[in-house]
N, C-alpha and C positions, 0 to 999 in steps of 0.2 A: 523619526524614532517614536515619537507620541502617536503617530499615528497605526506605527505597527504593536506597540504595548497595547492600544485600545481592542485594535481587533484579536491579539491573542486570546486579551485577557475574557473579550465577551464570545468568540468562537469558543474557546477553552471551555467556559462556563457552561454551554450548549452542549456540547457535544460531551461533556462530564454526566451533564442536566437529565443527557438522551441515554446515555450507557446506562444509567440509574433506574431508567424505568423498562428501559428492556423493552423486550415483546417486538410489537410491530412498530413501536415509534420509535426505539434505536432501527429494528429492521429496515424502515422507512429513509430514515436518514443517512445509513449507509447506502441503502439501492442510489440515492439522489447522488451521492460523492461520488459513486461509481459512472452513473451516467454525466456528469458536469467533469471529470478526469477523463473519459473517452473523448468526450467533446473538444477537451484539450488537446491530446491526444491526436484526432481527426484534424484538427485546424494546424496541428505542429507541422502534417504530411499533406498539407497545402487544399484538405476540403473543409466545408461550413458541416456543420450539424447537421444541417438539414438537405445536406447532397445523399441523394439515394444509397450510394456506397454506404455514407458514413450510417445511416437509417437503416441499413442491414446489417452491419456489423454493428448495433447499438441492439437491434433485437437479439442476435447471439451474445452477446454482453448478459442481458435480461436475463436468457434462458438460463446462465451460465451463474448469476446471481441472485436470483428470486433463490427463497427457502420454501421448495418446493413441500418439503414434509412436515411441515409447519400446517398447509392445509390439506393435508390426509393424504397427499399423491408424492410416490417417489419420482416421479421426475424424469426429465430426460436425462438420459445417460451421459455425462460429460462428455465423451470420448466420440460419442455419435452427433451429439452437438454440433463440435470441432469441427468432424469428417462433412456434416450440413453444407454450415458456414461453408468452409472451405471448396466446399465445389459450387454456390450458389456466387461465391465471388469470384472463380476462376470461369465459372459461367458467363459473369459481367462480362467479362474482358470477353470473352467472344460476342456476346451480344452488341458490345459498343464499338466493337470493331477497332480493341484496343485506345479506346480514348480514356478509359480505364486499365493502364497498364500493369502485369502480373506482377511488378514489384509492391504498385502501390495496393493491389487486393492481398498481400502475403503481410504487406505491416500493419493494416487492417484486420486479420486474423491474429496477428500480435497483441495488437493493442484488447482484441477483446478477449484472450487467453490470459494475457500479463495482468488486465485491469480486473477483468470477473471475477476472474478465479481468488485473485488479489484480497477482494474485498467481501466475494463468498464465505473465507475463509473466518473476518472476522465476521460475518452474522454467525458462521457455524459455534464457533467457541461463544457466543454470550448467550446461543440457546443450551449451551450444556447445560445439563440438571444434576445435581440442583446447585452448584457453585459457578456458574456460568458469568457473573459478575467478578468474582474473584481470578479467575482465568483470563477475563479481559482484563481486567486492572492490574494484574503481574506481567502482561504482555508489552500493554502501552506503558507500564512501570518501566519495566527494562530498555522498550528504545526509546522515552525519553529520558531515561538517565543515562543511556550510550551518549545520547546528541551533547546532553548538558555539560558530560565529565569530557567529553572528547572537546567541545566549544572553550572550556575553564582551562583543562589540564594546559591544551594547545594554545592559549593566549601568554600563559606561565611561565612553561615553560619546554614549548615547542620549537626545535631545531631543525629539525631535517623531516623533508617533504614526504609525502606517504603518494602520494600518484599527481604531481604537479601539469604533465599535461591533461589530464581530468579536471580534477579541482586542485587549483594553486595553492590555498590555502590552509588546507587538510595536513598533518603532520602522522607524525611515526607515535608519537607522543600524546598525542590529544587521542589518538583512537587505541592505545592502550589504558589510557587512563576512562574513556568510553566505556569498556570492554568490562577494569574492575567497577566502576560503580553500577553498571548494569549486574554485573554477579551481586555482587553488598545489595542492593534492593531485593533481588530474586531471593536470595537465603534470609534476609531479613523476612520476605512475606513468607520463607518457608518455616520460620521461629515465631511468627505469630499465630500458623495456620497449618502445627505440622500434620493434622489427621488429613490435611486436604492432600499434600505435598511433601512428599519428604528432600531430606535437603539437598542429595545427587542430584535428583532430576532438577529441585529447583538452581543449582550452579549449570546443570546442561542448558538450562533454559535460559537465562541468564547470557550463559557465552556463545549461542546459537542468537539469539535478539541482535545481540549485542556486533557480533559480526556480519550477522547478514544486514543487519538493518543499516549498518555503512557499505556497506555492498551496494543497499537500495538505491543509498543517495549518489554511491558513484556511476549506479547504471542511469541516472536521468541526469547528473551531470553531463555524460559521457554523451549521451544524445543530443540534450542543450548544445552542448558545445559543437556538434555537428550539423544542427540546423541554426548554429549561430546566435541563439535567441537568450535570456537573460531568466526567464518566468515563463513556466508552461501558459498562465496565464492572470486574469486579477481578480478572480473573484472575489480574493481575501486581500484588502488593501495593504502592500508593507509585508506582505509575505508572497504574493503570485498566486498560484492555482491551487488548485487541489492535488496534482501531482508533482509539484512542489511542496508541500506537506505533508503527503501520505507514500511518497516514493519507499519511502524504510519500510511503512505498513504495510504495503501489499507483496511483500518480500516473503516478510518476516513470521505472518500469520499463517501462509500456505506452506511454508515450511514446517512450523510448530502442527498444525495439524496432521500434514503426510507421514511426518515420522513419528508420530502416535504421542508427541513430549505433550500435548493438551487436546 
């Protein structure tokens, strides 16, 4: 337990430290979550980093998360990206003469649609101008106070299972109570900031976080528990990987962006 409080407390402080200053050095720092999550990712579906497969789908990753307009160029097209990737690893697979087989190049195309776009999403929202700071901190507001009230409520007074062959542990109860204190933060930063936000959308935003970002956490549960394993991986001591930690976030942000709520 002291050893997972320490690393919250000083991952926390960094990655608060990096959203603060913005620019390329948050930018920088998500691209790295992005690539060290794929890498997880790659090794969950039994390759290293650095197996060619995983090195191609780590460049579609890149293209799919660099802030392309940030240096004067819009960029490749997401959608032709995809279509790339997608035929350069169905390619493998005839080149290796299936030692590469088409399952494992299609969750390879997963991992770098699910993770890029994931964590594209938040570089897009903290270069918004000129509240881009504010929009990420109502974001990461609300699914850590989904995690916190759903964790509190659920210890309290949590009865009945919310998806027990997923996660056992999860309640009907805990992710309701998730749910309102992800709203109460969101209309709280919409009472302190209403010329930014008025208060509908901030309650949409609020109950959109709030449920997808337990969504997040049951879609890597749901996988976890399919390849058996406990932690995507360690990078974080006391906590596992990075998509052990960012499963809610790369939900939750691609969602707030496509439907126009930030």
């Amino acid at each position: 337990m002291k050893q997972r409080i320490m690393t919250g407390v000083i991952a926390g402080a960094l990655f608060v430290g990096f959203a603060l200053l913005g620019g390329w050095a948050y930018t920088g720092m998500i691209v790295l979550l992005a690539v060290i999550g794929y890498a997880e990712f790659t090794r969950m579906i039994g390759y290293s980093w650095h197996h060619p497969a995983s090195l191609i789908g780590c460049a579609g990753l890149l293209l799919l998360v660099f802030p392309w307009a940030q240096v004067g160029w819009q960029g490749p097209d997401p959608l032709l990206t995809l279509w790339l990737l997608m035929f350069i690893l169905l390619s493998v697979t005839v080149v290796t003469r299936n030692r590469i087989a088409i399952d494992q190049a299609a969750l390879l195309l997963l991992g770098s649609l699910y993770i890029g776009l994931g964590f594209s999403a938040m570089i897009t929202v903290r270069w918004i101008e000129p509240h881009g700071l504010f929009y990420t901190a109502l974001a990461f507001g609300c699914i850590w106070a989904s995690d916190i009230g759903a964790y509190f409520t659920g210890r309290a007074i949590g009865k009945h299972k919310l998806w027990p062959a997923i996660s056992p542990n999860k309640t009907i109860e805990g992710a309701i109570g998730g749910i309102l204190l992800a709203v109460l933060v969101a209309l709280v930063c919409s009472l302190l900031a209403p010329e930014w936000i008025g208060m509908g959308r901030a309650l949409v935003i609020g109950l959109v976080a709030a449920v997808a970002g337990q969504f997040g956490d049951l879609i890597q549960s749901a996988y976890k528990r399919v390849k058996g394993i406990k932690d995507t991986g360690n990078v974080l001591p006391g906590h596992g990987g990075v998509l052990d930690r960012c499963d809610s976030w790369i939900i939750v942000f691609p969602i707030l962006t496509l439907t126009g709520l930030l």
